[in-house]
N, C-alpha and C positions, 0 to 999 in steps of 0.2 A: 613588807605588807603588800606591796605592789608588783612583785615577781621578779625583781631588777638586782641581779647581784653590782652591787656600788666599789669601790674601789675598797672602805675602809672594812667589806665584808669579805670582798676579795684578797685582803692583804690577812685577816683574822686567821680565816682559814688554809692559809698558806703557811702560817708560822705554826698552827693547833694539830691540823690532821696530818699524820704522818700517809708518805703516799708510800702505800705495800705495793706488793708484784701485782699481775694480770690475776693471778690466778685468788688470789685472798686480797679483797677490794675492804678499804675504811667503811663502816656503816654512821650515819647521820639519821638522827631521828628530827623530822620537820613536824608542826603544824599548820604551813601555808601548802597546799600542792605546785602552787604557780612558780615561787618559791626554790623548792624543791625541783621542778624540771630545768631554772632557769642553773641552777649551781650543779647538777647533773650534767647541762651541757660545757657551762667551762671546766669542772674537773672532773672529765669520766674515771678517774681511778675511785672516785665516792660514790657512795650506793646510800640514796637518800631512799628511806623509808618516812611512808604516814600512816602507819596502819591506827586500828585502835589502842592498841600497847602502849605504841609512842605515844598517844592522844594521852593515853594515861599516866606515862610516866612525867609528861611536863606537867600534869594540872597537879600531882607530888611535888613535884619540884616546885612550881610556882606557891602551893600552901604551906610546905618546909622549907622555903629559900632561906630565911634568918635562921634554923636549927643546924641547915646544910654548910651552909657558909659563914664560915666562923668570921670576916673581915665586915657584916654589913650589920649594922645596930637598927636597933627596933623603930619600926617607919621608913629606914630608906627603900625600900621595896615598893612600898606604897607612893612617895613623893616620885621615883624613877617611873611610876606608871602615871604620876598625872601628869608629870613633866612629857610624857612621850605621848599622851592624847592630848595634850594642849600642842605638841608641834605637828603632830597630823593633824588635825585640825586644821590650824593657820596652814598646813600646805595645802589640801583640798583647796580650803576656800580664797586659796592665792591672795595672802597678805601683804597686796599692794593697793595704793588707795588710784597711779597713777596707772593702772588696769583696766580699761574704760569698757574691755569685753563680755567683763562679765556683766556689766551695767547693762548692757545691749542684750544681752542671752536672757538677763530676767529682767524681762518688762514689767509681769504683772506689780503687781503693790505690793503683795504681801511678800511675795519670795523679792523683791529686790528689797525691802525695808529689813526681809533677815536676815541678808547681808552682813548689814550694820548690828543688827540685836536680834540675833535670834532665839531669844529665850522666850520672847514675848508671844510668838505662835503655839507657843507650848502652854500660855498661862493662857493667854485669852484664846476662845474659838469660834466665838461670834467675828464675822470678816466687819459687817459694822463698828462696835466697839474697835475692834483692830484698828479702822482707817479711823476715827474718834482719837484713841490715844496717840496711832503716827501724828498727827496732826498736833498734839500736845508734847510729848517728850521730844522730838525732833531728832537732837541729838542728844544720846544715851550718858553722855558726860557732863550735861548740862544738868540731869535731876539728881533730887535731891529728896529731901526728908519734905522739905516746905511745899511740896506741889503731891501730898499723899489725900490733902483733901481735894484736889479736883480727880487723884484717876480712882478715889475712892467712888464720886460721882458718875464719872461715866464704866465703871464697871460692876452698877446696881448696887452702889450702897456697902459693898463686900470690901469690909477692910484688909482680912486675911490677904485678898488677891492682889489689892492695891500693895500692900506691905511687900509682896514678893515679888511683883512687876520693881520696886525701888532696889532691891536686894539683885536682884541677878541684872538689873543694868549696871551693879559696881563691879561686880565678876562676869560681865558677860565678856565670850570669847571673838564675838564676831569684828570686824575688820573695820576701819576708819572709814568717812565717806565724807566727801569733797561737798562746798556750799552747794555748788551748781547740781549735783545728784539731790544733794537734801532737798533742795526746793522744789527740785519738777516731784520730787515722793510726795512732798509736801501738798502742793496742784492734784496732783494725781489723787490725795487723799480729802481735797475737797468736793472733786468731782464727784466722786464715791460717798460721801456723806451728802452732797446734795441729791442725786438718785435716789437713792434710799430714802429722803427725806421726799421726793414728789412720789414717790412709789407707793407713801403711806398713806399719805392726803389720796393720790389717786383710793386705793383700795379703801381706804373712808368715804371717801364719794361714792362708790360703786356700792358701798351695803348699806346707804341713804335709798341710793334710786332705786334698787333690788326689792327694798321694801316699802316701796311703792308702785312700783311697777308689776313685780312676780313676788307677791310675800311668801305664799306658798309655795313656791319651785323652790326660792331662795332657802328656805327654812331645810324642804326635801334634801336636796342635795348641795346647798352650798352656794354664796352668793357668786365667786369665779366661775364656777361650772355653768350654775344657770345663766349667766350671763353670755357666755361661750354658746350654751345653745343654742339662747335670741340671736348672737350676731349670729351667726350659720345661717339659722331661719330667714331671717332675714326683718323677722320681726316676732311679738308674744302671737299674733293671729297667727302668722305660716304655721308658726311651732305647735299652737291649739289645735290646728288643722289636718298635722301629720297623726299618723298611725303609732301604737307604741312601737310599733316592726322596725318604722321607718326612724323615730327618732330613736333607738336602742344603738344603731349603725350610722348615725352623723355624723360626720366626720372621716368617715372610712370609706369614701365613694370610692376611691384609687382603688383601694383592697378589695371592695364588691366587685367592682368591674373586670377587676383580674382576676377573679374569683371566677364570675362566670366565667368568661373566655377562657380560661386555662380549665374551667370545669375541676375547678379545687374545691379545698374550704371554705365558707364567705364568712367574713369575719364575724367572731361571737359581740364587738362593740365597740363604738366610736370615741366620742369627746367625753362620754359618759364612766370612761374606763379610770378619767382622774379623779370618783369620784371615793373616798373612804372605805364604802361597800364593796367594792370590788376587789381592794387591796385585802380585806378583811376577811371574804370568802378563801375557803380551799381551792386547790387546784382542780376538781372536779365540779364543784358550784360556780364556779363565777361565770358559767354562761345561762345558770338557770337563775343565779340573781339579777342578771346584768338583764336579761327580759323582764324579770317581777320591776325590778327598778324604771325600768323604762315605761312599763304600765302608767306606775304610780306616777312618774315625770307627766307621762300625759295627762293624766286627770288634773295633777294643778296646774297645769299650765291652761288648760280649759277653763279650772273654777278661777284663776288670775284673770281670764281673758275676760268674761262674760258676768262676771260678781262686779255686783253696785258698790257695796260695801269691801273693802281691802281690809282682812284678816289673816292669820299665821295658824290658824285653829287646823285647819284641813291641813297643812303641812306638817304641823306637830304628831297630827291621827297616823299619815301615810307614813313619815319618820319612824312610829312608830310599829307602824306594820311591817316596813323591812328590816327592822332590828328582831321583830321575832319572827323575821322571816329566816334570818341568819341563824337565829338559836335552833328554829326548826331543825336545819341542815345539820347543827352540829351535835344538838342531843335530842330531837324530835319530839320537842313538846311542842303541840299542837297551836300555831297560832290563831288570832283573830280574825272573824269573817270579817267579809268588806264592810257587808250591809251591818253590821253592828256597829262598825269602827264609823264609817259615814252617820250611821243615826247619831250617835255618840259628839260627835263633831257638828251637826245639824241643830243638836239640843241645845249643846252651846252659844252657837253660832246667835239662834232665835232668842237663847235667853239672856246672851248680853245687847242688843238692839233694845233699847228704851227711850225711842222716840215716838210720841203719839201714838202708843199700844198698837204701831207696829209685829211687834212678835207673836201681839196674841192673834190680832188680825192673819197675819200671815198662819199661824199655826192652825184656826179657823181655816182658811182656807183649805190650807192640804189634806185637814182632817175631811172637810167638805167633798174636796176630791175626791179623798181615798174610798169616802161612803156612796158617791156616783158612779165610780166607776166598780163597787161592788154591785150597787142596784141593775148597770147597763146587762152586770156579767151575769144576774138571777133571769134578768126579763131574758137575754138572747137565750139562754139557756129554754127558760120557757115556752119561748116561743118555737125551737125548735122541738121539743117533743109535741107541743101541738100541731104542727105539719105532721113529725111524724105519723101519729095516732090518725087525723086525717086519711092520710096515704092508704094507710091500712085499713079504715073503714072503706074505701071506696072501691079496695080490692075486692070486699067480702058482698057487697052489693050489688058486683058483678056476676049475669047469671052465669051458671057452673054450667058446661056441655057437658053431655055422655059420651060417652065411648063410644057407641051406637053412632051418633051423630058425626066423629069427628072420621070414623071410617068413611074415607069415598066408595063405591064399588066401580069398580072397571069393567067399561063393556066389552062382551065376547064378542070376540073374533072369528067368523066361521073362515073357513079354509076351503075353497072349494077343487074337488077335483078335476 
C-alpha cells in the first residue's frame, strides 16, 4: 500500500515468479503504481503492468475469490479484509500510547481527542457539542449504556445519535491515551465550552443594545453588521452623517486607496459585503445591490439617529424593499417605490403612537403643511404671471418710432477741387 517491497513480499515473489531470459520477461498485473515501480526496480526481469485490464481482472478476482479458490469458505474474504483495514489503520495512526509526537503535531481538540475516538467527529459536527461530549465521555472505555441520558442531552434530545456515539466507542479503532493527554483534552475542552458560552451572552447583549440603539439598521441588515458599521463610524451620528457612496465602501479604505493610486478598480463594498444580500445576489448584481443596500443602510441610520420614538417599522419597510429588489434582478417583477413603501411605514408609525392624540395632532400637522405649502406654490405661481402680464403691458404703452424717424441722414461732403 505504501510502495515498499517488505522482505515477506520479497521472499513471495521469489519462490512464485519464475525468472525467463532478457528477451521474454514475467508479466505482474498491480493496482498500486508506487507498488509496482518499487518491485520493478528490485526484480527487473518482471514487467509490472496497471493498465485498465488489470484494474479489471482483480476487481473479478476480488468478487469471485470464494468460486475461484476452492481452500477459502464463505466469509474468510471478508474477515481477511477487515482484519487488513484494522492493521493499516493502527499503523497510520501509530499505536503507541508512549508516542508523545503525535500528541505535539495535533494540538487542536478535535483532531487530538480523534486520536483516542475518532468515530465521534463523524457522528457529531457541531465543534460545540463536540468539546460538550469530550468533556463527558473522557475515556471511550469508561462509557457505557447508563450515561445515554446525559449525551442524549447534549446532543439535542436525539436518541438515535446518543445510541450510536455508545456503539462505536465499544468498536472504535482509535489508539489508548495516557491520564496526563486526557486531562490537558479535558482543560482544553473547558476552555472551548466557556468561549462559546461568553460569545453567546456577548451576542445577546449586542441584539439588546442594537435595538435600542439602531432598531432599524439592526432589523436592515443584521445586528453584527450594523454594529460593525457604528464601530467604524465611530458612532450612529458619524454613520447618519456619511453618504450612501461613502458608507457602501467602509471598511475598504486600504482597497480605495490602492485603487486610486494604481488607477484600478475601487472596490464594489466594504463591511457591508457580510451582509445576506450580498451573498444572495448573482455575480453580475452584487455591485448594484450592494449601492441599493447601502442607500437603504443610510436612511435608517438617519431615522435611528434623529427619531424620538425607537421603532423596527422603517427597517421591516426597507428589508423589504431589498428582498424585492433581489426578486427584481432575478425575474423582474417590478418593485416598490420608496415614497409608497415610506408612506406605508409613516401610516403605521403615526398609527401606533397613542399618547395624548399625538398621531392625530401630528397627522394634522403634516396634512397642514402639505396644504401650505400647495397654497405658497398657487400664489408664487400667481404672482409670477402677474409681473409677467405687467411687463408686457408696459412694453405696448411704449411709443412705437417710424422708420422715418429711426433713419439718421448724413451730411454731404463737398470735395473741393
Amino acid at each position: 500500500m505504501t510502495g515498499i517491497v517488505n522482505d515477506h513480499l520479497k521472499a513471495f515473489l521469489e519462490m512464485n515468479v519464475p525468472k525467463g531470459k532478457k528477451k521474454s520477461k514475467s508479466a505482474l498485473g498491480l493496482s498500486d503504481k508506487n507498488l509496482a515501480c518499487a518491485i520493478k526496480a528490485e526484480f527487473p526481469f518482471i514487467e509490472c503492468q496497471t493498465s485498465e485490464v488489470v484494474q479489471d481482472l482483480l476487481r473479478g478476482v476480488r468478487l469471485h475469490g470464494e468460486k475461484l479458490l476452492k481452500q477459502l469458505q464463505p466469509g474468510d474474504l471478508a474477515q481477511a479484509q477487515l482484519g487488513l483495514g484494522h492493521s493499516y489503520s493502527r499503523a497510520k495512526v501509530k499505536f503507541n500510547v508512549n508516542r508523545s509526537d503525535n500528541m505535539i503535531i495535533q494540538a487542536i481538540a478535535l483532531e487530538w481527542y480523534s486520536w483516542h475516538f475518532p468515530e465521534l467527529s463523524r457522528l457529531v459536527a457541531d465543534s460545540q457539542q463536540y468539546a460538550r461530549l469530550t468533556r463527558l465521555i473522557q475515556n471511550k472505555s469508561n462509557l457505557t449504556d447508563e450515561n445515554l441520558h446525559d449525551i442524549t442531552a447534549l446532543v439535542g434530545d436525539d436518541s438515535a445519535i446518543a445510541q450510536s456515539i455508545i456503539d462505536a466507542a465499544k468498536i472504535s479503532m482509535g489508539q489508548d491515551i495516557s491520564d496526563v493527554d486526557l486531562q490537558n483534552i479535558v482543560t482544553f475542552a473547558d476552555r472551548v465550552v466557556s468561549l462559546a458560552d461568553h460569545r453567546k451572552r456577548l451576542h445577546i447583549y449586542l441584539i439588546d443594545k442594537m435595538s435600542v440603539v439602531a432598531p432599524n439598521l439592526a432589523e436592515l441588515i443584521g445586528e453584527v453588521v450594523g454594529a460593525r458599521l457604528i464601530s467604524h463610524a465611530g458612532s450612529l451620528t458619524n454613520l447618519a452623517k456619511y453618504p450612501a457612496s461613502t458608507l457602501q465602501i467602509l471598511g475598504a479604505e486600504k482597497a480605495l486607496f490602492r485603487a486610486l493610486k494604481t488607477k484600478g478598480n475601487t472596490p464594489k463594498y466594504g463591511l457591508i459585503y457580510h451582509s445576506s444580500f450580498i451573498g444572495r445576489a448573482g455575480l453580475k448584481n452584487k455591485g448594484r445591490i450592494s449601492r441599493f443596500l447601502a442607500n437603504k443602510c443610510s436612511i435608517a441610520s438617519r431615522i435611528d439617529n434623529f427619531t424620538d420614538t425607537p421603532t423596527t417599522k422603517f427597517g421591516e419597510v426597507l428589508r423589504k424593499q431589498v428582498e424585492e429588489r433581489l426578486s427584481f434582478y432575478e425575474s423582474g417583477v417590478p418593485p416598490t417605490k420608496n415614497a409608497d413603501a415610506m408612506r406605508e411605514a409613516m401610516d403605521f408609525v403615526l398609527a401606533s403612537v397613542s399618547v395624548g392624540g399625538i398621531a392625530s395632532n401630528a397627522r394634522t400637522d403634516i396634512e397642514t403643511k402639505d396644504s401650505d405649502e400647495e397654497v405658497d406654490v398657487k400664489s408664487s405661481k400667481k404672482e409670477k404671471k402677474r409681473k409677467r402680464k405687467s411687463i408686457a403691458d408696459e412694453e405696448e404703452e411704449k411709443p412705437k418710432k417710424s422708420k422715418k424717424d429711426k433713419k439718421v441722414k448724413k451730411p454731404k461732403v463737398e470735395v473741393g477741387s
